[in-house]
KEGUTI-213561 format. One record per residue: residue number from 1; z, y, x of N, C-alpha, C in turn. Coordinates in steps of 0.05 Angstrom, whole numbers, plus 5000, padded with zeros to 4 digits. Layout:
N
- NUM|Z|Y|X|Z|Y|X|Z|Y|X
...
This chain:
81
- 1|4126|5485|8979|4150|5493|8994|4175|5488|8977
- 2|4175|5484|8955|4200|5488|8934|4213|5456|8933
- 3|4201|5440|8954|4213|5411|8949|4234|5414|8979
- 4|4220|5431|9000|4237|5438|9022|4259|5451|9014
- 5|4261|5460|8998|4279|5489|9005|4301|5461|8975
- 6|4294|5447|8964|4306|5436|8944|4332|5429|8949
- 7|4352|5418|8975|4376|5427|8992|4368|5441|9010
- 8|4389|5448|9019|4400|5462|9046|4396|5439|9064
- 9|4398|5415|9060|4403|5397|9084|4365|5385|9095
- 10|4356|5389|9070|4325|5392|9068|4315|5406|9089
- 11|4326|5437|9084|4309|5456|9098|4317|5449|9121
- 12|4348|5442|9133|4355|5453|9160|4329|5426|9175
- 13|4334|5401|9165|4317|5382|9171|4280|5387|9179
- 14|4278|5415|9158|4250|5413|9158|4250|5434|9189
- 15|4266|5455|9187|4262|5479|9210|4268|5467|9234
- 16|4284|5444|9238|4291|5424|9266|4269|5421|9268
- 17|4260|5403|9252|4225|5387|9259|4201|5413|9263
- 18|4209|5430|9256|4187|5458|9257|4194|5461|9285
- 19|4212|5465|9296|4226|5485|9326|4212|5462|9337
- 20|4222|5438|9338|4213|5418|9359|4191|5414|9359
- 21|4168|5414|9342|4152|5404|9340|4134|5440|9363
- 22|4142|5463|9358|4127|5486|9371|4140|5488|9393
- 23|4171|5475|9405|4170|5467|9436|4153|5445|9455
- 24|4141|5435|9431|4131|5405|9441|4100|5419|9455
- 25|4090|5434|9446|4065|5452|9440|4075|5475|9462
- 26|4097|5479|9474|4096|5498|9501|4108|5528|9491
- 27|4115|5522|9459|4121|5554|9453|4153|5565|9467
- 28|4163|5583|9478|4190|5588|9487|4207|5592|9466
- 29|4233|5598|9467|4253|5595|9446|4249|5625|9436
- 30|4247|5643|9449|4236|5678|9447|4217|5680|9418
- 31|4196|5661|9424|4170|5659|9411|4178|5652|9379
- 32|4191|5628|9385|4203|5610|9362|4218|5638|9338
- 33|4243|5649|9358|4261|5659|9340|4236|5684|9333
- 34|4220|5693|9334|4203|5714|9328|4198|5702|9303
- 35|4184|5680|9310|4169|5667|9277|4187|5662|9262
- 36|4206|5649|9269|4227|5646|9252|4240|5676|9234
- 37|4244|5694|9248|4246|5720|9229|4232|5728|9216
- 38|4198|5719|9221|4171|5726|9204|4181|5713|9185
- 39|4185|5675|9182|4186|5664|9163|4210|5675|9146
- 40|4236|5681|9156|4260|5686|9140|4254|5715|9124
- 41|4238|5735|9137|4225|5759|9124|4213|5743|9095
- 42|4194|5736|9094|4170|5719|9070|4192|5711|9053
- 43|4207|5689|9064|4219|5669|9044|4240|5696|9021
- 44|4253|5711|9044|4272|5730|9032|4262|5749|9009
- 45|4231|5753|9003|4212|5763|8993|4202|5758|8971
- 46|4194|5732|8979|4177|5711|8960|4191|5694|8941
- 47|4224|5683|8959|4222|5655|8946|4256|5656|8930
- 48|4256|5644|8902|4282|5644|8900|4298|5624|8912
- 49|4327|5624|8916|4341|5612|8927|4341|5593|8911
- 50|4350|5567|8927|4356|5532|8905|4381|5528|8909
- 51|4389|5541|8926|4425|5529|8922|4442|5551|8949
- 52|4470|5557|8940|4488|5565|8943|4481|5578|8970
- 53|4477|5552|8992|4470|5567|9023|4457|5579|9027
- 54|4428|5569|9013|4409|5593|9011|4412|5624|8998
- 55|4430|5621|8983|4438|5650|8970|4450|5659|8988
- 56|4466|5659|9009|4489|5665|9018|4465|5678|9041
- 57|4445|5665|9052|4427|5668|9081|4406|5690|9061
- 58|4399|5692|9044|4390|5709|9032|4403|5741|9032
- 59|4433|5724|9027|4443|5758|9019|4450|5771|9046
- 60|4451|5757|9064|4453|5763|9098|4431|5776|9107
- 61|4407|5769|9098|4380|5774|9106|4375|5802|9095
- 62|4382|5802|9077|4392|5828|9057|4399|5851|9064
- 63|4418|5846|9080|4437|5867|9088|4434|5880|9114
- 64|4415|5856|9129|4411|5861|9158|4389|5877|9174
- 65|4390|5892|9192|4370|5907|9209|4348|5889|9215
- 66|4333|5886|9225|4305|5873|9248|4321|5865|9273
- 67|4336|5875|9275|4350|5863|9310|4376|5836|9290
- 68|4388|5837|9271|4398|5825|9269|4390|5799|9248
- 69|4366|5808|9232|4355|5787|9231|4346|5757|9256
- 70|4334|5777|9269|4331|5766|9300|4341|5740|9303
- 71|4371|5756|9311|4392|5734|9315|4406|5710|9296
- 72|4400|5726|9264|4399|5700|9244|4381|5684|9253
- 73|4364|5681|9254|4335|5668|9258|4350|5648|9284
- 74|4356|5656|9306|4365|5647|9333|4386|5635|9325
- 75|4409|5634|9308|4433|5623|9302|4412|5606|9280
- 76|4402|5605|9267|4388|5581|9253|4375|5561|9263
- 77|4359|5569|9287|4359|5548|9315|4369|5528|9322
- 78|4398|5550|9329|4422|5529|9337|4428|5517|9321
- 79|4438|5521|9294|4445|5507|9277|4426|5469|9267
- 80|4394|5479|9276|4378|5458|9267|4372|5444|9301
- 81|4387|5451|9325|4376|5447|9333|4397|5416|9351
């Protein structure tokens, strides 16, 4: 995972190809942003940050409830999507 996360432009690339690839497979956008908060939970946990954006989505992740993780997760979507 540490060659993904190696830019920011890396990851957004890898989570586009992740979203599309589990709409392709029938999952709804509901479904998606769920996992997507699972994964942003883990990484926020587990992984150190590689650069600046990532620190910044970290310290957001940080600070935020379960409902507004949510919507990070859902605005990261958009962002890759």
């Amino acid at each position: 995972m540490a060659s993904v996360l190696s830019t920011y432009d890396t990851w957004k690339q890898f989570l586009g190809e992740r979203v599309k690839n589990a709409r392709s497979v029938g999952m709804n956008d509901s479904t998606i942003q769920t996992l997507a908060k699972e994964i942003g939970d883990f990484l926020m946990e587990k992984v150190d940050p590689k650069n600046d954006e990532e620190r910044v989505l970290k310290e957001l992740w940080a600070v935020s409830d379960d409902s507004e993780r949510k919507v990070l997760a859902g605005i990261m979507m958009k962002l890759v999507d």
